[in-house]
TIMARMAR-730636 format. One record per residue (C-alpha): residue number from 1; x, y, z; residue in one letter. Coordinates in steps of 0.2 Angstrom, whole numbers. Layout:
<r n="NUM" x="X" y="Y" z="Z" res="A"/>
...
# end
This chain:
<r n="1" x="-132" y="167" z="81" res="X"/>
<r n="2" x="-134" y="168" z="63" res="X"/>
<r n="3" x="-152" y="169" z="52" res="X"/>
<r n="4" x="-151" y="163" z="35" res="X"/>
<r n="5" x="-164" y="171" z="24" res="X"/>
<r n="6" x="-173" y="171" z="7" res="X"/>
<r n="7" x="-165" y="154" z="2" res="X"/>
<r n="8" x="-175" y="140" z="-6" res="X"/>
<r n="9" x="-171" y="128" z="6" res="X"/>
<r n="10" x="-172" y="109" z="3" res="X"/>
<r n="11" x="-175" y="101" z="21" res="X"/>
<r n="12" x="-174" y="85" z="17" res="X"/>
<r n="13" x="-187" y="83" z="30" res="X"/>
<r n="14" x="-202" y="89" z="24" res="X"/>
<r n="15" x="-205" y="99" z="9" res="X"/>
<r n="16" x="-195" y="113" z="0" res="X"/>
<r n="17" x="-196" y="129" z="9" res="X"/>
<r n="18" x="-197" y="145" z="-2" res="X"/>
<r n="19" x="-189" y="160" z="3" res="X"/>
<r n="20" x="-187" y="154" z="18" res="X"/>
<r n="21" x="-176" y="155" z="32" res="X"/>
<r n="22" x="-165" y="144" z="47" res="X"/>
<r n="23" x="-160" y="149" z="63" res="X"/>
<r n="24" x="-144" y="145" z="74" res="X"/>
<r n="25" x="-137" y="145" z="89" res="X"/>
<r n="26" x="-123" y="137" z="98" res="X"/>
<r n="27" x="-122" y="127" z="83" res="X"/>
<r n="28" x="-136" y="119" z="79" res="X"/>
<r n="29" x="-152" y="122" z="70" res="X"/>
<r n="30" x="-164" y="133" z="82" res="X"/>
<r n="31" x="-178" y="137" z="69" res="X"/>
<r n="32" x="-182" y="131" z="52" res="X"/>
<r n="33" x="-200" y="140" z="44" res="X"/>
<r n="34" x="-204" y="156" z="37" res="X"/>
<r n="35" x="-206" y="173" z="43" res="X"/>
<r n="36" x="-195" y="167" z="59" res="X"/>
<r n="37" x="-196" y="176" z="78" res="X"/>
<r n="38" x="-175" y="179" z="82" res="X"/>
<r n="39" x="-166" y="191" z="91" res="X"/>
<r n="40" x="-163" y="210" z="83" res="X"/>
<r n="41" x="-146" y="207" z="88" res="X"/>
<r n="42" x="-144" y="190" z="74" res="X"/>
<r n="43" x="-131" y="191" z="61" res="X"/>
<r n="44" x="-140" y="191" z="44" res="X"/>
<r n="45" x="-133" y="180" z="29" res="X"/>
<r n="46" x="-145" y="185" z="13" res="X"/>
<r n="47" x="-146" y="168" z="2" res="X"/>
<r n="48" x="-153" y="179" z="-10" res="X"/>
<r n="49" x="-164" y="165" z="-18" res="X"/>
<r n="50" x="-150" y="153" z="-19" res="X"/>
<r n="51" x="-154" y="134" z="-14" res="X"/>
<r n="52" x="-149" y="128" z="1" res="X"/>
<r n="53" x="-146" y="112" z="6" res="X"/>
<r n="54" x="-140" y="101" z="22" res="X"/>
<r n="55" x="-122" y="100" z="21" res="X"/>
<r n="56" x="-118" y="86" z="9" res="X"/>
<r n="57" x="-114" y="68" z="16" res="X"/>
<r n="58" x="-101" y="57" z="7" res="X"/>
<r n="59" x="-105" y="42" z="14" res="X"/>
<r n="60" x="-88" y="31" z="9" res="X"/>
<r n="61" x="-71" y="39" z="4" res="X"/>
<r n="62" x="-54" y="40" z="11" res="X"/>
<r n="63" x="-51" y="59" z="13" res="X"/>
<r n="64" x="-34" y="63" z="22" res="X"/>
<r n="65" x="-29" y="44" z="19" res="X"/>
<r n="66" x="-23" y="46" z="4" res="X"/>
<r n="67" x="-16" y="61" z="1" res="X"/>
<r n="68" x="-18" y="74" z="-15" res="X"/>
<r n="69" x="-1" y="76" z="-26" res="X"/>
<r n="70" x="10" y="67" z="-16" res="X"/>
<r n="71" x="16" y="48" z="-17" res="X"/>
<r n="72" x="22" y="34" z="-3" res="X"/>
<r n="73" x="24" y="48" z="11" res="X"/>
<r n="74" x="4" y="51" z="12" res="X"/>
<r n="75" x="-2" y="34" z="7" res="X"/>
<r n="76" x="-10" y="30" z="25" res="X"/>
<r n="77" x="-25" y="18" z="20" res="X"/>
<r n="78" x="-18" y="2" z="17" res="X"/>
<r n="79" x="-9" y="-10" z="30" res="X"/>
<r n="80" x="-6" y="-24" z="16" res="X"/>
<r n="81" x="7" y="-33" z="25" res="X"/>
<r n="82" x="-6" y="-43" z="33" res="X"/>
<r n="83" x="-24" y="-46" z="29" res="X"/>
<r n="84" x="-33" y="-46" z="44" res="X"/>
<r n="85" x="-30" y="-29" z="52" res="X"/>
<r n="86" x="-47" y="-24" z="64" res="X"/>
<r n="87" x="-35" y="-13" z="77" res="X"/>
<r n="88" x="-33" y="0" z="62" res="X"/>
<r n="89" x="-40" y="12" z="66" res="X"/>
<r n="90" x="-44" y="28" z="52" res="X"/>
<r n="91" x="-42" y="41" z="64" res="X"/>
<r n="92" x="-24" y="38" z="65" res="X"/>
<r n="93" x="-20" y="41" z="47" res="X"/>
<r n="94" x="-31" y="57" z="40" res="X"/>
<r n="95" x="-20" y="72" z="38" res="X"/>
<r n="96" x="-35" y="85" z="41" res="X"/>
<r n="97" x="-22" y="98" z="31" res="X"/>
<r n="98" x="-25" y="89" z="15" res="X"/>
<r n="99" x="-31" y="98" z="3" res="X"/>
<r n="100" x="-44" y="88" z="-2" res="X"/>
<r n="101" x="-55" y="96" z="14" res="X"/>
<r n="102" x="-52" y="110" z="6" res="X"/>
<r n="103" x="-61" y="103" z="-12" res="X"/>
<r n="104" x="-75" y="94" z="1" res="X"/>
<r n="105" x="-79" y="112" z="5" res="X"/>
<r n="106" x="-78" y="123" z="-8" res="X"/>
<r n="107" x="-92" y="107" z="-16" res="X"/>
<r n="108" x="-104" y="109" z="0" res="X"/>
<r n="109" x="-97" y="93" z="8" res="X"/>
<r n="110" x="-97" y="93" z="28" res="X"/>
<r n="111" x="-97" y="77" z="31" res="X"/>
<r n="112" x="-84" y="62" z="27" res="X"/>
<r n="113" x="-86" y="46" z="32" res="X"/>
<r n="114" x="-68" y="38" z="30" res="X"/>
<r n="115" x="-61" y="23" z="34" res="X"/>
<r n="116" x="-46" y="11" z="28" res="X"/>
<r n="117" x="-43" y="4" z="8" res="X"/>
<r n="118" x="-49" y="-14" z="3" res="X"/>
<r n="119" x="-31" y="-20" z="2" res="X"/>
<r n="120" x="-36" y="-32" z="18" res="X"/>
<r n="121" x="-49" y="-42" z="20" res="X"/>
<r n="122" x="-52" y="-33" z="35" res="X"/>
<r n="123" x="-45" y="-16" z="34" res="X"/>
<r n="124" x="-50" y="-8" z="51" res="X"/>
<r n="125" x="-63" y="3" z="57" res="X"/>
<r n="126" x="-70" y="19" z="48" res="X"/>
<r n="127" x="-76" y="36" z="58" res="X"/>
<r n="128" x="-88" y="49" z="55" res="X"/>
<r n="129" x="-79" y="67" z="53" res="X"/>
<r n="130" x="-83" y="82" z="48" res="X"/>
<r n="131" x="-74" y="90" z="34" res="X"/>
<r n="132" x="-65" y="106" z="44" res="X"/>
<r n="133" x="-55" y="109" z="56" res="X"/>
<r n="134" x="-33" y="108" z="61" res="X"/>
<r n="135" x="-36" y="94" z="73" res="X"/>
<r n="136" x="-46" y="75" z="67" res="X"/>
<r n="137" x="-50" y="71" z="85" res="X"/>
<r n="138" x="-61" y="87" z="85" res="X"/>
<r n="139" x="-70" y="83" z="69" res="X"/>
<r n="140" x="-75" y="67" z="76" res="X"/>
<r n="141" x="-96" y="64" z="74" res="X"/>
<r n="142" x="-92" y="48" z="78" res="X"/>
<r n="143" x="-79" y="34" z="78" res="X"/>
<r n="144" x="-81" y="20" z="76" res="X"/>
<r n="145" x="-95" y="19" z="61" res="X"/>
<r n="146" x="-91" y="2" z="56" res="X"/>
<r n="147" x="-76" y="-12" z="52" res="X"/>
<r n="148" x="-71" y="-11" z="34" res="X"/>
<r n="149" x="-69" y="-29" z="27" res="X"/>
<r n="150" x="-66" y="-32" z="8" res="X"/>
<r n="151" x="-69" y="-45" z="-6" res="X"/>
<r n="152" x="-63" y="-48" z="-23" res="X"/>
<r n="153" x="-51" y="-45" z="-34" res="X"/>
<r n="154" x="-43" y="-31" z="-22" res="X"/>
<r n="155" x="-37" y="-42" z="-7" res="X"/>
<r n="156" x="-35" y="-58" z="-21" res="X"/>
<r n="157" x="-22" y="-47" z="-31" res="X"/>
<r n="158" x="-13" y="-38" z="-14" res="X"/>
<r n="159" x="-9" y="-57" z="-6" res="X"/>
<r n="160" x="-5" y="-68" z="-22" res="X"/>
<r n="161" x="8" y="-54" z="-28" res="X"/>
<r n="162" x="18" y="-58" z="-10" res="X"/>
<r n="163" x="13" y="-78" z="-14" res="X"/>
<r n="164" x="3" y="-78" z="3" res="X"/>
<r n="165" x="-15" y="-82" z="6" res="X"/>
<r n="166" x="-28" y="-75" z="4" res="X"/>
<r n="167" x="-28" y="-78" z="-16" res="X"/>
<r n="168" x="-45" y="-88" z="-19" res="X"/>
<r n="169" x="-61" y="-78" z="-13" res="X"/>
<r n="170" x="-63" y="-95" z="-4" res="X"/>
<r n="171" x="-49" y="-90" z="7" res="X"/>
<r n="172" x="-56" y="-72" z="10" res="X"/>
<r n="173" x="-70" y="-79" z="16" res="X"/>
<r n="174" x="-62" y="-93" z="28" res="X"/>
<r n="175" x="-52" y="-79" z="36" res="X"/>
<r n="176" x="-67" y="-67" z="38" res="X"/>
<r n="177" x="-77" y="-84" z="49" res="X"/>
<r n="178" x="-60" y="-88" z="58" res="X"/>
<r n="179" x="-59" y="-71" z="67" res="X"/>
<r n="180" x="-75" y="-68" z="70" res="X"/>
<r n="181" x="-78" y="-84" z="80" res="X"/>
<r n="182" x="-63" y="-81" z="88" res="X"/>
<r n="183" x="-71" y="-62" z="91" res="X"/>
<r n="184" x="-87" y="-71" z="95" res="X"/>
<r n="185" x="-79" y="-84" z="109" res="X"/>
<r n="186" x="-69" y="-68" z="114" res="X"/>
<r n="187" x="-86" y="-57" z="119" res="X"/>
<r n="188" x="-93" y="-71" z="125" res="X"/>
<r n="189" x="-79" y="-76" z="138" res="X"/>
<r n="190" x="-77" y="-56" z="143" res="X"/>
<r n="191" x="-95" y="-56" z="146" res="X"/>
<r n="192" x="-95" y="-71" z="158" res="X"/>
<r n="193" x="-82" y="-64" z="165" res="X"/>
<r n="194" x="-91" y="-52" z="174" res="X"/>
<r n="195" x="-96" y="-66" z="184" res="X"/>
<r n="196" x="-85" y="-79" z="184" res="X"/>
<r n="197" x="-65" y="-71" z="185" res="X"/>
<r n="198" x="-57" y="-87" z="176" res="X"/>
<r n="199" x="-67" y="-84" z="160" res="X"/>
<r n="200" x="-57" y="-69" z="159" res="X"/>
<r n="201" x="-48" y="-69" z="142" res="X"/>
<r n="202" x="-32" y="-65" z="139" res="X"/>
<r n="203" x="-32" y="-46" z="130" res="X"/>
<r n="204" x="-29" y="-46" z="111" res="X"/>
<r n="205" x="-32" y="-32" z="101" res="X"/>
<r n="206" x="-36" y="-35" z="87" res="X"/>
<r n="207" x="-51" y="-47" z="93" res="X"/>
<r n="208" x="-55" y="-33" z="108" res="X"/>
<r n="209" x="-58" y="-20" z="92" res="X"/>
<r n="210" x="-70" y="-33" z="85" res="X"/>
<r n="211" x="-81" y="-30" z="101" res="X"/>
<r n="212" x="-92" y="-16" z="93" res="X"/>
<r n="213" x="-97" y="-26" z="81" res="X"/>
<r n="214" x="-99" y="-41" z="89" res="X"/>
<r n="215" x="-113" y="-32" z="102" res="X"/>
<r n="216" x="-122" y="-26" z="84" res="X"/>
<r n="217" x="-116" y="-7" z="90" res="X"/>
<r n="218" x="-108" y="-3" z="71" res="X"/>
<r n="219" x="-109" y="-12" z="54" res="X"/>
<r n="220" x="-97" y="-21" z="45" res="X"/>
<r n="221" x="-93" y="-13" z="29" res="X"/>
<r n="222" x="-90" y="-22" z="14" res="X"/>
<r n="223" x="-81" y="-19" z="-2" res="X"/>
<r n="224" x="-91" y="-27" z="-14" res="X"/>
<r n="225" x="-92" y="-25" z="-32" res="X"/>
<r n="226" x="-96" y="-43" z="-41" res="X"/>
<r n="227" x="-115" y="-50" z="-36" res="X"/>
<r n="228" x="-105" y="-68" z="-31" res="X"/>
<r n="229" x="-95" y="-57" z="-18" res="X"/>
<r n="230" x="-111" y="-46" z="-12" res="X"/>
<r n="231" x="-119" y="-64" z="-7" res="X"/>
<r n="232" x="-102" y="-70" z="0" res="X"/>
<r n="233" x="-105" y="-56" z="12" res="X"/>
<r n="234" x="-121" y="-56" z="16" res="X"/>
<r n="235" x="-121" y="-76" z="21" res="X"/>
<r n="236" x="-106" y="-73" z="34" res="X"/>
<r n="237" x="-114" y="-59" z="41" res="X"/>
<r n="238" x="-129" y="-69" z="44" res="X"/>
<r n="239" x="-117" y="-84" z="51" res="X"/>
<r n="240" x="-113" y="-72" z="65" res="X"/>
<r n="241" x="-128" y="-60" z="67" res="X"/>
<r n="242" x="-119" y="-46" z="62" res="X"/>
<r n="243" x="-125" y="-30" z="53" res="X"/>
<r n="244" x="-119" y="-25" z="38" res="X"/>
<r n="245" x="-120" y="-12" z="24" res="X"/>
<r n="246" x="-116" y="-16" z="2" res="X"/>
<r n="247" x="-102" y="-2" z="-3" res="X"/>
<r n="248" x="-100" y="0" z="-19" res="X"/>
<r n="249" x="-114" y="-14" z="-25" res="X"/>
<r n="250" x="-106" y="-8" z="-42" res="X"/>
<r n="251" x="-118" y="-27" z="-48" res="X"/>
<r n="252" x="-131" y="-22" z="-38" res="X"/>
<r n="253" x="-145" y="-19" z="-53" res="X"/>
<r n="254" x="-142" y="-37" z="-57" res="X"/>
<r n="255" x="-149" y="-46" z="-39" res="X"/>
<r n="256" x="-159" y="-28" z="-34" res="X"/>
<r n="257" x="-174" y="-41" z="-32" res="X"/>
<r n="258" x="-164" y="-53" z="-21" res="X"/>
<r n="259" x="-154" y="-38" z="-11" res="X"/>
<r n="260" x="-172" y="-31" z="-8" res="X"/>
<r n="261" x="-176" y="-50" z="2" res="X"/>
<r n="262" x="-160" y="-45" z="13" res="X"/>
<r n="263" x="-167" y="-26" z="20" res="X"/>
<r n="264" x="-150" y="-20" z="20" res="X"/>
<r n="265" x="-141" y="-3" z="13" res="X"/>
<r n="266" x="-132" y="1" z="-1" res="X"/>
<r n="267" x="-117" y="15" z="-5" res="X"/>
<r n="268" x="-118" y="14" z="-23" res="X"/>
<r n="269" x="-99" y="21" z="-32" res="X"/>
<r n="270" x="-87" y="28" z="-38" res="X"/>
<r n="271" x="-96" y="25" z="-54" res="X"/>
<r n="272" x="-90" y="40" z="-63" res="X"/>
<r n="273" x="-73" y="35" z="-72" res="X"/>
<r n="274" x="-66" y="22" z="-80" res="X"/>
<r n="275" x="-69" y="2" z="-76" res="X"/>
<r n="276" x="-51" y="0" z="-73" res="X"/>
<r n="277" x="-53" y="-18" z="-66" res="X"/>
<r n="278" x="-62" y="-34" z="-71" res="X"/>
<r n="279" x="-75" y="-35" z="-57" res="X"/>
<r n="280" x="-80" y="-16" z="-65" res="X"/>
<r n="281" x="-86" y="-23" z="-79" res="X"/>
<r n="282" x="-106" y="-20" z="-78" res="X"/>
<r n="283" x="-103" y="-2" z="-69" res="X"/>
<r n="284" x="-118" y="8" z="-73" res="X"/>
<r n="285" x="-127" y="26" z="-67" res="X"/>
<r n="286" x="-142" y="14" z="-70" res="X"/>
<r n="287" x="-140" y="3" z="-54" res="X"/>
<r n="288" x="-147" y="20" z="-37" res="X"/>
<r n="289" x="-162" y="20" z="-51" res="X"/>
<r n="290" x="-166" y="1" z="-50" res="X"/>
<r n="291" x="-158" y="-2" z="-31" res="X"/>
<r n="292" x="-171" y="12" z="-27" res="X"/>
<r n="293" x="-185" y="3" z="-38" res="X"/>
<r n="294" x="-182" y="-11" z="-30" res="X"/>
<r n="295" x="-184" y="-4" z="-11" res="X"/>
<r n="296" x="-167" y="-2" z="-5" res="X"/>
<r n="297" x="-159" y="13" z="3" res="X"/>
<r n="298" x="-145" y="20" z="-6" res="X"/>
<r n="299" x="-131" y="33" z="-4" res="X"/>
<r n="300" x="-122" y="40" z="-17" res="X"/>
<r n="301" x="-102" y="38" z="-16" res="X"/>
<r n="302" x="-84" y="45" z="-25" res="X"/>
<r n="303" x="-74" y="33" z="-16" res="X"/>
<r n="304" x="-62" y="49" z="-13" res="X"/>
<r n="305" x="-50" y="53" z="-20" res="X"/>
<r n="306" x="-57" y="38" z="-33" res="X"/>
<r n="307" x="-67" y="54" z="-36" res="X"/>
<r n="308" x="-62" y="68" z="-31" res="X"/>
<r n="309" x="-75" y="73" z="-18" res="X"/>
<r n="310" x="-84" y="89" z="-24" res="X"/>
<r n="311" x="-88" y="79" z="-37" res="X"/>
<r n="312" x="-101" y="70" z="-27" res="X"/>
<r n="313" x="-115" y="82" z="-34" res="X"/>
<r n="314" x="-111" y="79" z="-49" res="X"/>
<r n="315" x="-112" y="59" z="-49" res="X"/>
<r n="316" x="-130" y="63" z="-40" res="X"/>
<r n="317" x="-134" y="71" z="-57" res="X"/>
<r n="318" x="-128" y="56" z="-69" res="X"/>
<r n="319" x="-139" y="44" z="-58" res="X"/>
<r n="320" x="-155" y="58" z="-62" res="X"/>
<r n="321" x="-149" y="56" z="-80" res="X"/>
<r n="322" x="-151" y="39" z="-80" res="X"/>
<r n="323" x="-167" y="41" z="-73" res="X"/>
<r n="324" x="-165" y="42" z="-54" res="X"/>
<r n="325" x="-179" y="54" z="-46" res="X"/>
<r n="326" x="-171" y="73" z="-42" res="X"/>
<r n="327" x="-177" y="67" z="-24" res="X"/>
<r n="328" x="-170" y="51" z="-23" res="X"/>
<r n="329" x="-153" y="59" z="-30" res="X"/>
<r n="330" x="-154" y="72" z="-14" res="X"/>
<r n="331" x="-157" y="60" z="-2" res="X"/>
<r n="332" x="-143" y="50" z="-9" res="X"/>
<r n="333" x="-130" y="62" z="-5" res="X"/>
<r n="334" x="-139" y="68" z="12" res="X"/>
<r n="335" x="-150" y="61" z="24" res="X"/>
<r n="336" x="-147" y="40" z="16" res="X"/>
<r n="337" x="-128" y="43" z="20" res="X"/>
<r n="338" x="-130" y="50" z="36" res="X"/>
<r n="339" x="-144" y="37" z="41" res="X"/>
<r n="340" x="-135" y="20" z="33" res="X"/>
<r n="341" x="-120" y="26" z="43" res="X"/>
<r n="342" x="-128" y="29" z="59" res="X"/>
<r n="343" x="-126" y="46" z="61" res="X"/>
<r n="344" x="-143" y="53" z="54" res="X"/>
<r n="345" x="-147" y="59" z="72" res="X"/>
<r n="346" x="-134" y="75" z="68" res="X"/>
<r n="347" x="-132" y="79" z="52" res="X"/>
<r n="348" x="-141" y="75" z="34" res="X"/>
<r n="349" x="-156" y="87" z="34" res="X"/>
<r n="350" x="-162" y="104" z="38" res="X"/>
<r n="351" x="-172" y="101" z="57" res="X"/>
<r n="352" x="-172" y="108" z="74" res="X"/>
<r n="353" x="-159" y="102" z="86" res="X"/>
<r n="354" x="-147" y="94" z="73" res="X"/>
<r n="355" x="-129" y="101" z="67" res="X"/>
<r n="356" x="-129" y="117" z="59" res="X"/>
<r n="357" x="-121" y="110" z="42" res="X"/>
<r n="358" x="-127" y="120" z="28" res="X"/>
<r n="359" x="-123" y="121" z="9" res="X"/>
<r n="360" x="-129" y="136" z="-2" res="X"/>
<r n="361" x="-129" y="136" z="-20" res="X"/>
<r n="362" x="-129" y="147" z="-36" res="X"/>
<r n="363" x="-137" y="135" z="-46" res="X"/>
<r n="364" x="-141" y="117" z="-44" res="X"/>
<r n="365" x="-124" y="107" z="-42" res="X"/>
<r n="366" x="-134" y="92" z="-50" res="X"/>
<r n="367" x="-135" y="99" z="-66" res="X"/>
<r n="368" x="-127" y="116" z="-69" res="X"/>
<r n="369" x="-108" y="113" z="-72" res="X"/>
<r n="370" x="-107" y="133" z="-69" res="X"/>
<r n="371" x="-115" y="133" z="-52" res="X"/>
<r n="372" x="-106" y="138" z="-38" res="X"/>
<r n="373" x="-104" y="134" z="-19" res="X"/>
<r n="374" x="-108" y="150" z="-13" res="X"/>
<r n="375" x="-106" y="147" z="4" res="X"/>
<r n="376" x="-103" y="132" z="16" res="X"/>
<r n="377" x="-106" y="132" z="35" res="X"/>
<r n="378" x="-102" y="118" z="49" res="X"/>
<r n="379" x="-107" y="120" z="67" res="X"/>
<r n="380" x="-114" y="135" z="64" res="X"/>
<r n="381" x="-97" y="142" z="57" res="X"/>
<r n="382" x="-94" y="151" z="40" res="X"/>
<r n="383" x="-82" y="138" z="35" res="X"/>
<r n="384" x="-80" y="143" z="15" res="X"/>
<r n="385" x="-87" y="159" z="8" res="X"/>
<r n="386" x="-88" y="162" z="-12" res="X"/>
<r n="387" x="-79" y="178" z="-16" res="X"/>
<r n="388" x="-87" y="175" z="-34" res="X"/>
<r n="389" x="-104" y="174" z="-27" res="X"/>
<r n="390" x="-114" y="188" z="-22" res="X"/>
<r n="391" x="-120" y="182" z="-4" res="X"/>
# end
């Protein structure tokens, strides 16, 4: 049991709670209030004043795929031999001894949603995790989150350097319809066969991974940068009645209007950096500010290790410069996230009877480069403690 006091704790919830304090118990968040009622025998953590935040949520990224300081031998996030790859699955690639957990939490960062590169036009299937721990199948929140598919110039420039299609966005998106009507005829003779033995089909893989999407239990995930490619996605995911969120949406300011007809989400990054490729070309901090305008739900993204990921903060911050709401920006990078990835139910805010994931600050990591992650907790567990910090 831990109490967490005399911290000015942004819920994400509700409203900011002034010096006041959090509960847990077996993990999870008991109490959240002031002048709480807990056991004398409580271990005490004195926030000293310090904000205190849900653990943050990067919401796109590919920690532990693609390893830090090292080449080919921890490159594990692209399959791009063959472009349509929907039995990948993410989990069998992260390395959870990279050391880029290690940056997630020292920046406050418990929760990763990672999933395969956009090398394919379907690169496989993403998973919740959290951001410690020796062992990826106990970090699992949940897997899978969605089906990574991808459009543009990534997949275009992967397949015309081995002289094999796809090499025309017309072609990515003729792959994309003939799988999923093959996935589509797949569920629907599986179904029938419940009933009727000889509509049994023959088990394929690759279509059987396709079934969680199919029934509308996960999204599928689209790389998309250019406005052209954001409406290429959205008309075949209306084709099949499938769900669907906009990662990246790096053009998304230019359609906000028409994306805001659609009622879907966007994961808006890795705008920090350079715009190393054509389809960059109108990368802005403006477009959470106008996305939001316009209505739509937004994360906030680094791509990691695009970015590295305790940067994600800091790209929070940029999008306030440009005019983003404070709130907006902390709801970008915590409760949208979780919610747009189906996970919102454990982690994203401060409340009663979700994951104890917890951030505390020296400073606001928005807009003080000297702040400091003072501590970082996960499941109740002090997983990353300051020794610079007084706490």
């Amino acid at each position: 049991m831990i109490l967490i006091k005399n911290g000015y704790i942004k819920t994400m919830a509700g409203d900011d709670i002034i010096n006041g304090q959090i509960f847990i118990e077996n993990g999870k968040i008991k109490q959240v209030g002031l002048n709480l009622n807990v056991p004398e025998t409580v271990e005490v953590i004195d926030a000293k004043g310090y904000l205190i935040t849900p653990g943050l949520v990067e919401g796109h990224c590919h920690l532990g795929l693609w390893e830090e300081g090292i080449g080919f031998e921890g490159e594990d996030g692209n399959e791009d031999v063959e472009p349509i790859t929907p039995q990948l699955r993410a989990i069998d690639g992260i390395n959870p001894l990279d050391m880029g957990f290690k940056d997630a939490l020292e920046g406050g960062v418990t929760t990763a949603v990672v999933g395969p590169g956009s090398a394919n036009v379907i690169g496989g299937q993403f998973l919740a995790i959290k951001t410690y721990g020796k062992r990826i199948d106990d970090m699992v929140i949940k897997d899978p989150v969605a089906m990574k598919i991808a459009f543009g110039e990534n997949p275009k420039r992967v397949y015309s350097e081995q002289h094999k299609s796809p090499v025309t966005r017309m072609a990515i998106a003729a792959m994309l319809r003939e799988v999923f009507y093959e996935a589509k005829q797949y569920k629907e003779d599986l179904d029938a066969s419940v009933e009727d033995e000889d509509r049994k089909p023959d088990f394929d893989l690759k279509l059987h991974a396709l079934l969680p999407l199919m029934r509308k239990e996960i999204p599928l995930k689209a790389h998309v940068h250019r406005t052209d490619d954001i409406f290429t996605a959205l008309r075949i995911a209306k084709e099949f009645d499938l769900n669907i969120t906009l990662d990246h949406c790096t053009e998304g300011h230019l359609i906000a209007e028409e994306l805001a007809k659609e009622g879907k989400h966007a994961l808006v990054g890795p705008t920090l950096g350079s715009r190393s490729k054509y389809e960059l070309k109108n990368k802005t901090f403006d477009t959470p500010k106008i996305l939001v305008d316009a209505g739509i739900k937004i994360g906030i993204i680094t791509d990691s290790d695009v970015i590295p990921i305790q940067h994600l903060s800091l790209c929070a911050g940029l999008a306030v410069k440009a005019g983003l709401s404070e709130v907006d920006a902390w709801k970008a990078i915590t409760i949208n996230p979780a919610e747009i990835n189906g996970i919102g139910d454990r982690v994203g805010s401060i409340e009663v009877g979700k994951d104890a994931d917890i951030a505390i600050f020296k400073g606001n990591p928005m807009f003080d480069l000297a702040f400091e992650t003072a501590m970082t907790i996960i499941d109740g567990k002090v997983v990353y403690k300051n020794e610079k910090v007084d706490i």
